[in-house]
Each structure stands twice: as structure tokens, then as C-alpha cells.
C-alpha positions as CSV (number, residue, x, y, z in Angstrom):
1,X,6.6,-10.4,11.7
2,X,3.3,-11.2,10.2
3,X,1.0,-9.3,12.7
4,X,3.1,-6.5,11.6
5,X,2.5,-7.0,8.0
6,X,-0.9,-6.7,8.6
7,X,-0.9,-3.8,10.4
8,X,0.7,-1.6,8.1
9,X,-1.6,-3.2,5.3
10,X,-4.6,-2.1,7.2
11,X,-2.7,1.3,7.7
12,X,-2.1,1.3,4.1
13,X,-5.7,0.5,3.3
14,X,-6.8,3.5,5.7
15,X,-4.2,5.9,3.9
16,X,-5.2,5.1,0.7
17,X,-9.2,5.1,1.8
18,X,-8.8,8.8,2.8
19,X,-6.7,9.9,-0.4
20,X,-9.0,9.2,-3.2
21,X,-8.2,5.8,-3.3
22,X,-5.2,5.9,-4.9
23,X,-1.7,7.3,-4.0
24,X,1.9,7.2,-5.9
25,X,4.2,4.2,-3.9
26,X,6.6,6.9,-2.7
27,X,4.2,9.2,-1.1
28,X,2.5,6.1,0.7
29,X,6.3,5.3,2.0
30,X,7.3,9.0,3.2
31,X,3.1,9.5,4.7
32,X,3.2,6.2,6.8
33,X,6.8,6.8,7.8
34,X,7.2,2.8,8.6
35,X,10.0,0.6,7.2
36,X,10.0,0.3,3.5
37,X,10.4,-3.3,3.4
38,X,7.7,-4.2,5.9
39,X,5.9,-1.6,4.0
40,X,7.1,-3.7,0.1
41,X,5.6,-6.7,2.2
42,X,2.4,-5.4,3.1
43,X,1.6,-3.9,-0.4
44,X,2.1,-7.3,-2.2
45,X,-0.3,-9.2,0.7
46,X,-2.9,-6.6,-0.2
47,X,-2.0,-7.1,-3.8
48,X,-2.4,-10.9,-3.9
49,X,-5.7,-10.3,-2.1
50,X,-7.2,-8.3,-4.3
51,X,-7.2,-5.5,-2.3
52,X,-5.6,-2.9,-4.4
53,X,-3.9,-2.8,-7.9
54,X,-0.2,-1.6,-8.5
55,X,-0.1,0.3,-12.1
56,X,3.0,2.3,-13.7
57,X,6.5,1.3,-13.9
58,X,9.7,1.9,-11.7
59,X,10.1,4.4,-9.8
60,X,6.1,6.1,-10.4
61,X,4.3,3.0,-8.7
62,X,0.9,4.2,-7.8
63,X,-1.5,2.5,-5.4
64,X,-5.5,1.7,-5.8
65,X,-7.9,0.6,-3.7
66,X,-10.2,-1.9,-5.9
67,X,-13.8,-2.0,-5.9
68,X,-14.0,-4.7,-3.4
């Protein structure tokens, strides 16, 4: 389970690396047509790493890549 977690993370990463950095929640979900919950997962490992930033409030989540 965790080597999947980190692959869609890296595919999230490379999504959001080639969309301006920064992408609503629900258009990363439909794009990288993966499970949502593995996808849930991988967001929050990037988020706790500092990886990206999660702004808004429910449902308009957007995505972005920090300065890292």
C-alpha cells in the first residue's frame, strides 16, 4: 500500500509540475483517474512533507506545489 502511495504522490507532483503548479482537488482526481482514497492518502504525505499546500474550503480544494 505504501509504494502505491508514493507513486501517485510522485504522479501528483508531475501533474501539478506541468499545470502551473497548482490545480483544484477535483480536477487532480478526474486527470489522474486513480482511486480517490489512495489519491486523499497521497495528497496528505505530500502535505506533511512540505511538498504542496492545500488552500480553500470543501468542495473547491486547490492544490500547490511549494517553493521547495
Amino acid at each position: 500500500m505504501i509504494t502505491k502511495i508514493g507513486l501517485i504522490a510522485g504522479d501528483i507532483w508531475n501533474y501539478l509540475d506541468h499545470h502551473n503548479h497548482v490545480a483544484q482537488l477535483d480536477e487532480i482526481v478526474k486527470n489522474l483517474n486513480k482511486d480517490r482514497d489512495l489519491l486523499l492518502m497521497s495528497l496528505g504525505w505530500l502535505a506533511r512533507e512540505g511538498h504542496v499546500v492545500l488552500e480553500g474550503q470543501s468542495p473547491k480544494y486547490s492544490v500547490r506545489l511549494t517553493d521547495k
